[in-house]
FIKOLZA-1660 file (N, C-alpha, C; in steps of 0.1 Angstrom, whole numbers, plus 5000, padded with zeros to 4 digits):
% residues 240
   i   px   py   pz ch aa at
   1 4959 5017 4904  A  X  N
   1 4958 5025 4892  A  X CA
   1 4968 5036 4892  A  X  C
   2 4979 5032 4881  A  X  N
   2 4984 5047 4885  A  X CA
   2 4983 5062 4873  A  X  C
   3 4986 5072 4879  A  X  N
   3 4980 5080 4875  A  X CA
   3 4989 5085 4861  A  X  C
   4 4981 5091 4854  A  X  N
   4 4985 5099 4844  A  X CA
   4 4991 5110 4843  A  X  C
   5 5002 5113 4841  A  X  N
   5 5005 5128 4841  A  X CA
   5 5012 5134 4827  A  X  C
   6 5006 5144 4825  A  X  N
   6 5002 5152 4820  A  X CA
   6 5012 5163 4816  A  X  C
   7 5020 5164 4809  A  X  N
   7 5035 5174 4808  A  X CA
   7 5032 5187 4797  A  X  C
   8 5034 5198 4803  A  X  N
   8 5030 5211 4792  A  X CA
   8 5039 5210 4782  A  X  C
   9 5032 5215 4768  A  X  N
   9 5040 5216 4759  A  X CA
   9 5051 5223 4760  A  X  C
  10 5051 5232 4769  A  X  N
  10 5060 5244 4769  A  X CA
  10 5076 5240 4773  A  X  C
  11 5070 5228 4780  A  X  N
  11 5090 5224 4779  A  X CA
  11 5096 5218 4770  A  X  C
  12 5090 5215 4759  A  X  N
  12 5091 5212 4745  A  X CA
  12 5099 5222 4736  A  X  C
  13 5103 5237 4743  A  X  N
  13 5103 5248 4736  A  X CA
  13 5120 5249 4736  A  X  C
  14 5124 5237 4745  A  X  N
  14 5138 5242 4745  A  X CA
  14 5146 5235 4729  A  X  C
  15 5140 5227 4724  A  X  N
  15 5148 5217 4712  A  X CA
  15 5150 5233 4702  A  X  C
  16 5141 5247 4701  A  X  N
  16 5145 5256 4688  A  X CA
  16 5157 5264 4698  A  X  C
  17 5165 5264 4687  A  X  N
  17 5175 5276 4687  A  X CA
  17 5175 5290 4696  A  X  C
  18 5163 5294 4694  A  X  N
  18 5158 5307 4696  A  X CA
  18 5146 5306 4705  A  X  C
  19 5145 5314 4720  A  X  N
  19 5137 5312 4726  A  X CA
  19 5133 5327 4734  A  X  C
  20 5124 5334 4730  A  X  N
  20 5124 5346 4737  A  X CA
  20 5120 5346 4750  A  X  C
  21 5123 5357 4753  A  X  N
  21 5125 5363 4769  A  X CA
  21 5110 5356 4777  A  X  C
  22 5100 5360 4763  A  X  N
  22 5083 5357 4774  A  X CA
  22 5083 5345 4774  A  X  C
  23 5090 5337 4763  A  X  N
  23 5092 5321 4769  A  X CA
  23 5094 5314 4779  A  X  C
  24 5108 5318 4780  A  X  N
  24 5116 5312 4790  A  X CA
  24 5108 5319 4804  A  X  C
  25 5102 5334 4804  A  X  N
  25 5094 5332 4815  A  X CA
  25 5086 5327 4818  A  X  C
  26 5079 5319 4806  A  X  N
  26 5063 5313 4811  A  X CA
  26 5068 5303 4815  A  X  C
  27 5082 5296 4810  A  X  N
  27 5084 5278 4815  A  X CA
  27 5092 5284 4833  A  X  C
  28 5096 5290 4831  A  X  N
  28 5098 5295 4847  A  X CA
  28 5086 5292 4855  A  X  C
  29 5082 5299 4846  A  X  N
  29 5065 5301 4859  A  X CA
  29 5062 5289 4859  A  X  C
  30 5060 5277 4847  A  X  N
  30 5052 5266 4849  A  X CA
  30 5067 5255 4860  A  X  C
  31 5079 5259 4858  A  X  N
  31 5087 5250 4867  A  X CA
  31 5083 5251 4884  A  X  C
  32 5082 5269 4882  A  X  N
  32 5079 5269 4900  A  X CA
  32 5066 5262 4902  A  X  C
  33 5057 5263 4891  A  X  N
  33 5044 5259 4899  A  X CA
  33 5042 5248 4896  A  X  C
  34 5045 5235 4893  A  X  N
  34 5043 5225 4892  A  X CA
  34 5056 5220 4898  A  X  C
  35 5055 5208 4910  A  X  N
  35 5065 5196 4911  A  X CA
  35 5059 5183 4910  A  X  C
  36 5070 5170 4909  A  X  N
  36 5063 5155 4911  A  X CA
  36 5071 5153 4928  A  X  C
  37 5059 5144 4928  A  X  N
  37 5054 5139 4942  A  X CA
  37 5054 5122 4943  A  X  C
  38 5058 5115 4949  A  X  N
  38 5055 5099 4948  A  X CA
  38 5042 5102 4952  A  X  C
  39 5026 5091 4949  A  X  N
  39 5017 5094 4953  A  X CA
  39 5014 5089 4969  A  X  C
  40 5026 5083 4969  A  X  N
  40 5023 5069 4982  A  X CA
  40 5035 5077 4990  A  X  C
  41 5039 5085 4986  A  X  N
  41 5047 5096 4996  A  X CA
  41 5059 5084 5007  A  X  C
  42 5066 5077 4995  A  X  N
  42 5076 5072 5000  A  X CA
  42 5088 5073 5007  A  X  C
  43 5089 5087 5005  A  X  N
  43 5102 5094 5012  A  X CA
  43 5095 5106 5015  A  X  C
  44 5086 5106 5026  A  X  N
  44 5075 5115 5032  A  X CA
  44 5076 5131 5026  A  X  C
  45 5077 5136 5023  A  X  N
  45 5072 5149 5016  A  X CA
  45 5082 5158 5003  A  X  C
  46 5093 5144 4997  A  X  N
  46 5102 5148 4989  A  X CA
  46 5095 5149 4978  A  X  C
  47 5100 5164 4968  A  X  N
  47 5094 5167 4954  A  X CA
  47 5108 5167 4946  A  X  C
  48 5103 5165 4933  A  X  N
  48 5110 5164 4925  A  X CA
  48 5107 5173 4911  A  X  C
  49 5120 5178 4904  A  X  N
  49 5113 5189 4897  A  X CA
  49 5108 5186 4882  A  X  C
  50 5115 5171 4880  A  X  N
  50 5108 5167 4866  A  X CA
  50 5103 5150 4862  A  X  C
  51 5094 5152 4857  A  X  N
  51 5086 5135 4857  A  X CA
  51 5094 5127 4858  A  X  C
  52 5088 5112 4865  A  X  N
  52 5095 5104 4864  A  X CA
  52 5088 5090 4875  A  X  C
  53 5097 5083 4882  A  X  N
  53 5090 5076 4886  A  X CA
  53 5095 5075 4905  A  X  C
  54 5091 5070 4913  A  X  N
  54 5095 5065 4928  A  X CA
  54 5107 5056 4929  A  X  C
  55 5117 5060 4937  A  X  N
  55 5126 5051 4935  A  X CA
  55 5123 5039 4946  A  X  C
  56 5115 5041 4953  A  X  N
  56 5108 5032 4962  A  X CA
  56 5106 5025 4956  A  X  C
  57 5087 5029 4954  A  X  N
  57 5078 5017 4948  A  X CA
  57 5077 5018 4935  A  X  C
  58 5085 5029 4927  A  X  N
  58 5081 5027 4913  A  X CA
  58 5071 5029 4910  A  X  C
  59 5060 5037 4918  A  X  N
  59 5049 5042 4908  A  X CA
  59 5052 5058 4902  A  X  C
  60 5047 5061 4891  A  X  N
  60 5044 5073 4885  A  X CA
  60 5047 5081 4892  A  X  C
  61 5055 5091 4895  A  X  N
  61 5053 5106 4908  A  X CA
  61 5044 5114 4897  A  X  C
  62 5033 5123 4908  A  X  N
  62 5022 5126 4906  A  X CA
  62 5023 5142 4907  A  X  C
  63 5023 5148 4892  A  X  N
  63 5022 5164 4897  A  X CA
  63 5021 5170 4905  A  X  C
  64 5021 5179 4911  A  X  N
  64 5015 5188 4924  A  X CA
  64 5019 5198 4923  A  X  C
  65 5008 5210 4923  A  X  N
  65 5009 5222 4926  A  X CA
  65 5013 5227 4941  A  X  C
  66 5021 5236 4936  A  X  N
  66 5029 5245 4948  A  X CA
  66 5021 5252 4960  A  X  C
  67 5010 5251 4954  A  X  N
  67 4997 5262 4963  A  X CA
  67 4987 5248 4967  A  X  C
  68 4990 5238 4967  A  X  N
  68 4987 5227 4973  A  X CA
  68 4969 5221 4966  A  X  C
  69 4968 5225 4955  A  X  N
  69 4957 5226 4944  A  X CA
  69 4965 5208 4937  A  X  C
  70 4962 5198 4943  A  X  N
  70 4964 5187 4937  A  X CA
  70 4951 5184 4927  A  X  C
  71 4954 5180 4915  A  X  N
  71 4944 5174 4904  A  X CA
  71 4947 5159 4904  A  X  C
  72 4936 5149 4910  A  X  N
  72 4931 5137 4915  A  X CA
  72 4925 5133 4902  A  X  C
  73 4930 5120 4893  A  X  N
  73 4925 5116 4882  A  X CA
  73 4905 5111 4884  A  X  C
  74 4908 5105 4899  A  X  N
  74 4896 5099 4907  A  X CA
  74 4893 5108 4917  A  X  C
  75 4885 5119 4919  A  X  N
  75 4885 5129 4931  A  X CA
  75 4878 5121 4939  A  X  C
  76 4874 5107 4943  A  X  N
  76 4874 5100 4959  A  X CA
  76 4883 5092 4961  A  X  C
  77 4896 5092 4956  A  X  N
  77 4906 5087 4961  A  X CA
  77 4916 5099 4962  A  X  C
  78 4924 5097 4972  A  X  N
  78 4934 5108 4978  A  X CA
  78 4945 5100 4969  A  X  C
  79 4956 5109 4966  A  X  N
  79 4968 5100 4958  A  X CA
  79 4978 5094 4968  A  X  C
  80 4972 5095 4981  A  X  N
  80 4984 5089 4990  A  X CA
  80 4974 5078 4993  A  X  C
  81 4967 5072 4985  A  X  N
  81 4956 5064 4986  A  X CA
  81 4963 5049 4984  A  X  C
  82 4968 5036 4993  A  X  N
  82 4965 5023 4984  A  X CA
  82 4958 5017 4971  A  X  C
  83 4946 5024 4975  A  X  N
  83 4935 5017 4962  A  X CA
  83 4940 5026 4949  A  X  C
  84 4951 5034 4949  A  X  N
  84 4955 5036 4935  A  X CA
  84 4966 5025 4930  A  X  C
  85 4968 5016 4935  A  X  N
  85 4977 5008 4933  A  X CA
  85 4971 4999 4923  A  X  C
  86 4972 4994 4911  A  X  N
  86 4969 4989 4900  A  X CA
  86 4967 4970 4903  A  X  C
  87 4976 4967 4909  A  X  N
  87 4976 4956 4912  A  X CA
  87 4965 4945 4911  A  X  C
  88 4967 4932 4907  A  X  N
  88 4955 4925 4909  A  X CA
  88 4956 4911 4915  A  X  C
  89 4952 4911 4927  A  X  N
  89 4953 4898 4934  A  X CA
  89 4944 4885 4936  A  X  C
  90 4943 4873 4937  A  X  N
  90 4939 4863 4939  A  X CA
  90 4932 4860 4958  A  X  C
  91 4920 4856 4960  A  X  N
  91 4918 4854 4974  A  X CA
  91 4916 4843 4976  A  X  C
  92 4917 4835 4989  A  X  N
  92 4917 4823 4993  A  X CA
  92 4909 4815 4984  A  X  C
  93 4897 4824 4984  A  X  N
  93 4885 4817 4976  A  X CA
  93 4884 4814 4958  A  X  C
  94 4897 4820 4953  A  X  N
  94 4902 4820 4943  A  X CA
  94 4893 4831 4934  A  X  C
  95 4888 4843 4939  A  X  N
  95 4882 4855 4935  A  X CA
  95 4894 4859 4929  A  X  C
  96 4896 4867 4922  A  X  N
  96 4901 4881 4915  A  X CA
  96 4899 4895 4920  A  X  C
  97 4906 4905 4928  A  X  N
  97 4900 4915 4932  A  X CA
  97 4908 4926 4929  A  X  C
  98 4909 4941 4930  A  X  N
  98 4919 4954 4931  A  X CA
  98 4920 4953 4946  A  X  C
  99 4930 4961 4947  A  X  N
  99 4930 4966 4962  A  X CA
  99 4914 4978 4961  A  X  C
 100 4914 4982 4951  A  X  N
 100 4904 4994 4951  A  X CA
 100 4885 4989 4955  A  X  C
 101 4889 4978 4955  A  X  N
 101 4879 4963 4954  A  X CA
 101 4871 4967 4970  A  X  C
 102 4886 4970 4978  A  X  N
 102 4885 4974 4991  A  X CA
 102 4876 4984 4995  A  X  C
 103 4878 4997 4988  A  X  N
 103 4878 5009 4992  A  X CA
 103 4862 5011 5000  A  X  C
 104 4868 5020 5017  A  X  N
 104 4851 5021 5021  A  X CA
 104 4853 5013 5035  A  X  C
 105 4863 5004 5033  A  X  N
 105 4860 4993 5047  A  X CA
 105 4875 4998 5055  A  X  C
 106 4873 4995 5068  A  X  N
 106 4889 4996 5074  A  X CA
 106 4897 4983 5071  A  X  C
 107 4911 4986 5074  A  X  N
 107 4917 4971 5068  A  X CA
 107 4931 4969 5081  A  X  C
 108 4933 4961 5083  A  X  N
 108 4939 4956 5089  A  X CA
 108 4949 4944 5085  A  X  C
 109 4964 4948 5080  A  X  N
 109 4971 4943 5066  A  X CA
 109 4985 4934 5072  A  X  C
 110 4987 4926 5074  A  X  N
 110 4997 4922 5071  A  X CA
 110 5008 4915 5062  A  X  C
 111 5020 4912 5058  A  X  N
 111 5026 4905 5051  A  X CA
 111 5029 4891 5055  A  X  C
 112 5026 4880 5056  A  X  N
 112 5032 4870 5057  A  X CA
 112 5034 4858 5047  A  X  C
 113 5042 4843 5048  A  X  N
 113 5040 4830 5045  A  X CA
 113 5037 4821 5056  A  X  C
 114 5030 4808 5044  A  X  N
 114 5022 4802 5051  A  X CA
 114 5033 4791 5056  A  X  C
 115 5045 4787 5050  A  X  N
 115 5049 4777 5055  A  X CA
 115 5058 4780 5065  A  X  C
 116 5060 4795 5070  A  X  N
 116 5070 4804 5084  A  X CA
 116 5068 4794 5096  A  X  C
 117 5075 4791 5102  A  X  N
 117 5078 4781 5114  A  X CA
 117 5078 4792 5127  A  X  C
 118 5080 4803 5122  A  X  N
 118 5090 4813 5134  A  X CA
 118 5077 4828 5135  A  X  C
 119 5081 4836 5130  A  X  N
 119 5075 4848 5131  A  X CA
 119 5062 4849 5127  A  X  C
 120 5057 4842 5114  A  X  N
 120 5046 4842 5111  A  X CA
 120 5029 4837 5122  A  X  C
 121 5037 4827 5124  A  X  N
 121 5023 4820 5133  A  X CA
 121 5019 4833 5147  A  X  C
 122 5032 4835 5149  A  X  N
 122 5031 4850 5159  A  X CA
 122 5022 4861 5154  A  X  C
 123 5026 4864 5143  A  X  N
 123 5016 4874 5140  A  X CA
 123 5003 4872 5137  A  X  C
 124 5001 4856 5131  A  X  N
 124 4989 4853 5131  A  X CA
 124 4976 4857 5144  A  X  C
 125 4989 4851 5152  A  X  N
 125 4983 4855 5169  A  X CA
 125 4979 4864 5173  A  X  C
 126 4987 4876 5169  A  X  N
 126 4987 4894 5171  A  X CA
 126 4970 4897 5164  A  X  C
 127 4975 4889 5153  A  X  N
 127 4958 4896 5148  A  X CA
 127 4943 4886 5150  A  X  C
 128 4945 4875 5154  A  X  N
 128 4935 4869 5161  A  X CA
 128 4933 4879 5175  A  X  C
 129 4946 4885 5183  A  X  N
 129 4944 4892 5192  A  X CA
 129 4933 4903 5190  A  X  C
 130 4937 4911 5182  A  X  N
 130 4932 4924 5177  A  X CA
 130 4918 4920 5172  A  X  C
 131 4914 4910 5161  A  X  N
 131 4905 4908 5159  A  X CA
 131 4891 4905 5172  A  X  C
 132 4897 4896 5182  A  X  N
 132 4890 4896 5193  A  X CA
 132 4884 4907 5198  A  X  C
 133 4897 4918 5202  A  X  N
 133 4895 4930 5210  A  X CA
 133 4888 4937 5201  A  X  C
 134 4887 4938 5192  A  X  N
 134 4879 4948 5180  A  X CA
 134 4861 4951 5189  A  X  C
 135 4859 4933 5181  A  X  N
 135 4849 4928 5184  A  X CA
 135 4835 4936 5173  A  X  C
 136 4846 4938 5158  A  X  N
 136 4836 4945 5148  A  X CA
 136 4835 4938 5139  A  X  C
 137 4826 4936 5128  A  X  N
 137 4823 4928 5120  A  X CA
 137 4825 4939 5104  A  X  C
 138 4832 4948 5109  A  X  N
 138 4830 4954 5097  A  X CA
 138 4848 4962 5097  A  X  C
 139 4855 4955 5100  A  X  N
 139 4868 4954 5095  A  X CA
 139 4874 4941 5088  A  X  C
 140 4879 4942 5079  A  X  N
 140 4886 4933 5072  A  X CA
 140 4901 4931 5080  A  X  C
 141 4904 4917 5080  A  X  N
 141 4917 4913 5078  A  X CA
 141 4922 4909 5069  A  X  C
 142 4936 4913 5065  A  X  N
 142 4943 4912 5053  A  X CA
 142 4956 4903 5054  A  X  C
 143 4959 4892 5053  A  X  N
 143 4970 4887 5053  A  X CA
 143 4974 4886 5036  A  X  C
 144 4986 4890 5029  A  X  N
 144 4990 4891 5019  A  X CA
 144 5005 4883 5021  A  X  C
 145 5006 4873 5010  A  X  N
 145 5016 4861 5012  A  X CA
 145 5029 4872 5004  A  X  C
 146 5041 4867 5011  A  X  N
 146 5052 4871 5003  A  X CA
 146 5059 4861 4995  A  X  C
 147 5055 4850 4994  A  X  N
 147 5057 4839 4987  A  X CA
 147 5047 4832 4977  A  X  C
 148 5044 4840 4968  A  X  N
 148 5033 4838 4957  A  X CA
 148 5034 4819 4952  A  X  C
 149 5047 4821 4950  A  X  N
 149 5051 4809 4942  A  X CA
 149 5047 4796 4949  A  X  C
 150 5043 4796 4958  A  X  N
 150 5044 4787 4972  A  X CA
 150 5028 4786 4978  A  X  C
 151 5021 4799 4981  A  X  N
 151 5010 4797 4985  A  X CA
 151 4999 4803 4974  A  X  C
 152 4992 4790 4972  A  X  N
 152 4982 4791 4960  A  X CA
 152 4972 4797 4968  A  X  C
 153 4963 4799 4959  A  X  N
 153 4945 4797 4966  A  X CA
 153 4940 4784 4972  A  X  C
 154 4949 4773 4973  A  X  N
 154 4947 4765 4983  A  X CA
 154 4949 4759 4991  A  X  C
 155 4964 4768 4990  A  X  N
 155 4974 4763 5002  A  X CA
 155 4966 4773 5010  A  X  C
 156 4965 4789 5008  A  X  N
 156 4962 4801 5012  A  X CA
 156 4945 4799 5020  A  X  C
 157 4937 4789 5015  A  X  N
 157 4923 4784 5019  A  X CA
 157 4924 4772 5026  A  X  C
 158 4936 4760 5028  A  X  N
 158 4938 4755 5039  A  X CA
 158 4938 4762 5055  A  X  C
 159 4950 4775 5050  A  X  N
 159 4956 4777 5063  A  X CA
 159 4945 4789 5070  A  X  C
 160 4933 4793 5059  A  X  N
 160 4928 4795 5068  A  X CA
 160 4917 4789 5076  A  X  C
 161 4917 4778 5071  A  X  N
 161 4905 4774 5079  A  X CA
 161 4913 4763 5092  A  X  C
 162 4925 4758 5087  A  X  N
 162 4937 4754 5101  A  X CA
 162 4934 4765 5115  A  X  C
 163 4937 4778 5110  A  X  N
 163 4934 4789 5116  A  X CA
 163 4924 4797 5126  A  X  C
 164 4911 4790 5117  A  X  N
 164 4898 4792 5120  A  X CA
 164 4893 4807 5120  A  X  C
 165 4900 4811 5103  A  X  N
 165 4900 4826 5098  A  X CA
 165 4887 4821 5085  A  X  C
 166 4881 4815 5085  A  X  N
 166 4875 4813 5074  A  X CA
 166 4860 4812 5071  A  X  C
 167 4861 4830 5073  A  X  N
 167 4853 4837 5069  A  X CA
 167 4853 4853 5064  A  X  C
 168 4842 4862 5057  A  X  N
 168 4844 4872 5048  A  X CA
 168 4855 4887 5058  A  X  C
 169 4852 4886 5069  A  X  N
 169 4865 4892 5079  A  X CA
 169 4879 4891 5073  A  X  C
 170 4885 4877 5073  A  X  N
 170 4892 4871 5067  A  X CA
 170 4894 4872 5052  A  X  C
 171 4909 4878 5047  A  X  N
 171 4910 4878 5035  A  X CA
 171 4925 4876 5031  A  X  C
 172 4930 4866 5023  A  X  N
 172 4946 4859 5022  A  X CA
 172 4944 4862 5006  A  X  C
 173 4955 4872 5005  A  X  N
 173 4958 4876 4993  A  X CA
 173 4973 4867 4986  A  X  C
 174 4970 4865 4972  A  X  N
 174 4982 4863 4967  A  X CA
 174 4985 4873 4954  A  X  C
 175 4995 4878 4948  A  X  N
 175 4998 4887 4938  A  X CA
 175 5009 4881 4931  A  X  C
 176 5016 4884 4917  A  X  N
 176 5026 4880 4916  A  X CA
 176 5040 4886 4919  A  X  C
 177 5051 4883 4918  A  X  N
 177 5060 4888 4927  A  X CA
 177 5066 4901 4922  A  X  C
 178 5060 4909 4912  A  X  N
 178 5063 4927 4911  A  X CA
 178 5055 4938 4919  A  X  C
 179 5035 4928 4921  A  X  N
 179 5027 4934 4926  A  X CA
 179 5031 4935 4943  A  X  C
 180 5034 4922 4950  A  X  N
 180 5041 4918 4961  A  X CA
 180 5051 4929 4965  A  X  C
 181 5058 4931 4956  A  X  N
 181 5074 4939 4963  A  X CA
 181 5067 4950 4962  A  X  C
 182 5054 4957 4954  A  X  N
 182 5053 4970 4952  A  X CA
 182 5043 4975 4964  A  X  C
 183 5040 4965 4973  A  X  N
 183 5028 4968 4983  A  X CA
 183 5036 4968 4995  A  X  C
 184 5046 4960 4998  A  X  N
 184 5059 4961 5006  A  X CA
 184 5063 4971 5009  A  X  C
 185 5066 4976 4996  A  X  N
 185 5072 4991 4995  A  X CA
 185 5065 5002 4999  A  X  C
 186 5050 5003 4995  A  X  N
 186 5044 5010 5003  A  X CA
 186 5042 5009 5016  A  X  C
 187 5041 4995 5020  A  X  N
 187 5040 4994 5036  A  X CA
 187 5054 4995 5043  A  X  C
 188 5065 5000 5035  A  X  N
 188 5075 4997 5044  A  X CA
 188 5077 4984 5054  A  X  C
 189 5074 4974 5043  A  X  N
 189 5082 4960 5046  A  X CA
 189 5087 4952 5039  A  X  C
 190 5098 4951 5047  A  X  N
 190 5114 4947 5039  A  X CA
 190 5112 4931 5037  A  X  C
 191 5114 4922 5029  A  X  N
 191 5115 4907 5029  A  X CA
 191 5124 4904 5015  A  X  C
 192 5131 4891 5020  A  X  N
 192 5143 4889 5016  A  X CA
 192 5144 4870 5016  A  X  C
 193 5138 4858 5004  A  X  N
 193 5141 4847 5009  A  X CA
 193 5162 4847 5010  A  X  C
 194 5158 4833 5021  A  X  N
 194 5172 4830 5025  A  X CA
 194 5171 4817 5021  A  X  C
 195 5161 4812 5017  A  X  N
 195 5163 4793 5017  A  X CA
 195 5149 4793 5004  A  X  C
 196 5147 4781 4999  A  X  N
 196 5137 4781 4994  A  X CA
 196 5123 4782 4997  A  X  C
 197 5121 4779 5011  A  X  N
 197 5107 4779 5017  A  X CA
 197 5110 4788 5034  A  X  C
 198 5121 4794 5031  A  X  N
 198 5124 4804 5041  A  X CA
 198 5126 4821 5036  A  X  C
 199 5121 4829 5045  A  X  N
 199 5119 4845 5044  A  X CA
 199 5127 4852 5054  A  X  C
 200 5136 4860 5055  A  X  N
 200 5136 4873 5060  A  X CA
 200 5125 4882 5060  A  X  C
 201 5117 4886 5072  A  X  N
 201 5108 4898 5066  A  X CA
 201 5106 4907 5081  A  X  C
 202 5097 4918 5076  A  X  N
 202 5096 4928 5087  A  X CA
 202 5082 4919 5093  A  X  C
 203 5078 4925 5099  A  X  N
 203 5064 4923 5116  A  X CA
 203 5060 4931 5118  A  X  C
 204 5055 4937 5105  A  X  N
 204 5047 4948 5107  A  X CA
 204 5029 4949 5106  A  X  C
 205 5022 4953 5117  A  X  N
 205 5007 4953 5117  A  X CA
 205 5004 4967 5112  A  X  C
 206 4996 4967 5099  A  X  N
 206 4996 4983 5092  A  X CA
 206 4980 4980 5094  A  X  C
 207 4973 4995 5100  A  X  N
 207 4958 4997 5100  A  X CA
 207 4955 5011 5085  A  X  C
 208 4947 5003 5076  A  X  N
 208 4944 5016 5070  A  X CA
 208 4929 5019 5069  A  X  C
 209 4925 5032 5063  A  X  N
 209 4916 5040 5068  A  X CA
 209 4907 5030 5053  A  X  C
 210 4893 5039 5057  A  X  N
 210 4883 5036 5044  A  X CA
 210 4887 5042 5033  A  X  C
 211 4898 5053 5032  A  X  N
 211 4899 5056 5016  A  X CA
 211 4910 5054 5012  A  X  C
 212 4919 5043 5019  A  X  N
 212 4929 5040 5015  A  X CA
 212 4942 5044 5024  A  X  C
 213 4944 5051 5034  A  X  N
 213 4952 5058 5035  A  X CA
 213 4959 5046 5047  A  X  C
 214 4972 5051 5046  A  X  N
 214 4976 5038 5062  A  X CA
 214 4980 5050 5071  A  X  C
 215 4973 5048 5081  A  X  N
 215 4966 5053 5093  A  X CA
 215 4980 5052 5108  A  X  C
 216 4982 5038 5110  A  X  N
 216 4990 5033 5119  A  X CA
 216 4999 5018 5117  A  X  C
 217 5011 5019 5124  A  X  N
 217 5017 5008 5117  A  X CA
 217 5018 5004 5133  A  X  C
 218 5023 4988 5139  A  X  N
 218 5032 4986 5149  A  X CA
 218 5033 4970 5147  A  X  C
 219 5049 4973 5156  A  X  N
 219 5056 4960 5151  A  X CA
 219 5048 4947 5161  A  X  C
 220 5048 4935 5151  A  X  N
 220 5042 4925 5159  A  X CA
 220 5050 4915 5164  A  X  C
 221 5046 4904 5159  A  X  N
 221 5055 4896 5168  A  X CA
 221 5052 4894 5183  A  X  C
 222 5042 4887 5186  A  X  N
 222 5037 4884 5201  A  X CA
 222 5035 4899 5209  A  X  C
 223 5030 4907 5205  A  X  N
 223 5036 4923 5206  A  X CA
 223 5023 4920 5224  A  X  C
 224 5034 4929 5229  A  X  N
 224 5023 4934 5244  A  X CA
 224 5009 4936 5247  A  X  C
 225 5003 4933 5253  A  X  N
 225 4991 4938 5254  A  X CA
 225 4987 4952 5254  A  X  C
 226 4997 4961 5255  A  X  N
 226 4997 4981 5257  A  X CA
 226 4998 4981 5240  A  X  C
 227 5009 4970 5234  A  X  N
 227 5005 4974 5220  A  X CA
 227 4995 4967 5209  A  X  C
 228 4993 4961 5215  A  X  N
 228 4977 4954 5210  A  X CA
 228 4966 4963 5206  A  X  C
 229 4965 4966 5220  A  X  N
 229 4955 4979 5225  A  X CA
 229 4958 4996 5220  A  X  C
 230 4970 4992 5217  A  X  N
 230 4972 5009 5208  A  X CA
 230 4966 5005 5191  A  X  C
 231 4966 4994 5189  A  X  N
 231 4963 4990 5173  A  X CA
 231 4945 4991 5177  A  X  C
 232 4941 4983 5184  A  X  N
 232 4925 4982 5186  A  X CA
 232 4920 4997 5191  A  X  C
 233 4925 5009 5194  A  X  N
 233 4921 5017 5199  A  X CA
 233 4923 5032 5186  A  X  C
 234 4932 5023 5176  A  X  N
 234 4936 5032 5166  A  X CA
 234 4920 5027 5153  A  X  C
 235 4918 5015 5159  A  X  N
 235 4910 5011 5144  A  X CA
 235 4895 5016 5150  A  X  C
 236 4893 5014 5163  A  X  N
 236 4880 5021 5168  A  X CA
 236 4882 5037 5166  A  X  C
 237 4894 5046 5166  A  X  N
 237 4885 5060 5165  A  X CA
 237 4885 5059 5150  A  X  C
 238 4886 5051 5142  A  X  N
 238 4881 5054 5125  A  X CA
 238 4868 5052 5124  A  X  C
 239 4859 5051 5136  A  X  N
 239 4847 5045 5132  A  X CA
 239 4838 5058 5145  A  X  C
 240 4847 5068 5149  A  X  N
 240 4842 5077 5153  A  X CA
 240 4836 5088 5149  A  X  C
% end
């Protein structure tokens, strides 16, 4: 969902000719105290002094006051929240969901495709790993395909049950390919096809919190047991 913002008339005041002194100081005052903000804090704490959008992900930047008085369209979502992401995806099970759908559970998120010969089945592994070591029933796994066009709701409901991911733990998202790049972007992962049924992409394991927030990232890819255990030990103190 993204947010609304809300622009004072007062910068409106520049189109007349004639603009007195208490004017031009009240739009002063409203420039210092208001800046935009990406909400997903894409370039970690850059402001900007007039509306517009993320050059990242392209969501809305979100007003913000200078005295740190943020106004939350939704005051139980934080704006550096996922679940403000508008997006609407498809699950294995051929449901319809938001990410906001989420909100409340921890998540445990990756990007992959189902037809990857190379890095993907690895990461598959990484998080069968983690999922083991958890040993909770009340985290979700998230695999989200980077190849919409390619993995349906049934290619995406084969591979999980090939897998032996197939159950409510388990969740294989599909989006279409603007929602896809825009969740990338938040998660800081890069992918790039090279062939028709081939990807360039990052190996990244992202943990995020119950209200959306991403918490911890680390790279996978058959990743060590020290880093296994830094991901399983980050999703256990959420539940402290």
């Amino acid at each position: 969902m993204k947010y609304l913002l809300f622009i004072s008339s007062l910068f409106c005041l520049g189109v007349f000719p004639v603009v007195s002194c208490q004017n031009q100081n009240q739009n002063q005052e409203i420039a210092n105290e208001y800046r935009y903000q990406c909400p997903m804090k894409c370039e970690g704490e850059k402001q900007y002094s007039q509306v517009g959008t993320c050059p990242i992900c392209h969501m809305d930047l979100q007003k913000i006051n200078t005295e740190n008085a943020i106004s939350l369209e939704d005051n139980s979502i934080l704006p550096t929240s996922i679940f403000n992401l508008s997006s609407s995806w498809t699950t294995q099970d051929k449901e319809t969901i938001t990410l906001k759908d989420l909100n409340g559970q921890v998540l445990v998120m990756v990007m992959i495709y189902t037809s990857c010969k190379a890095a993907c089945p690895r990461l598959v592994a990484d998080m069968r790993n983690i999922f083991d070591k958890v040993s909770r029933d009340d985290v979700k796994y998230i695999f989200v395909s980077i190849d919409p066009s390619t993995d349906t709701p049934e290619r995406l409901k084969a591979f999980a049950i090939e897998n032996q991911m197939d159950n409510e733990q388990w969740l294989f998202l599909r989006g279409n390919e603007d929602d896809v790049r825009e969740l990338a972007n938040v998660l800081a992962v890069k992918y790039k096809q090279i062939a028709p049924l081939d990807f360039s992409h990052s190996n990244i394991i992202s943990v995020i919190d119950p209200s959306g927030l991403l918490v911890y990232q680390q790279e996978g890819l058959g990743a060590n047991s020290n880093s296994i255990q830094q991901v399983v030990d980050k999703i256990n103190d959420l539940f402290l």
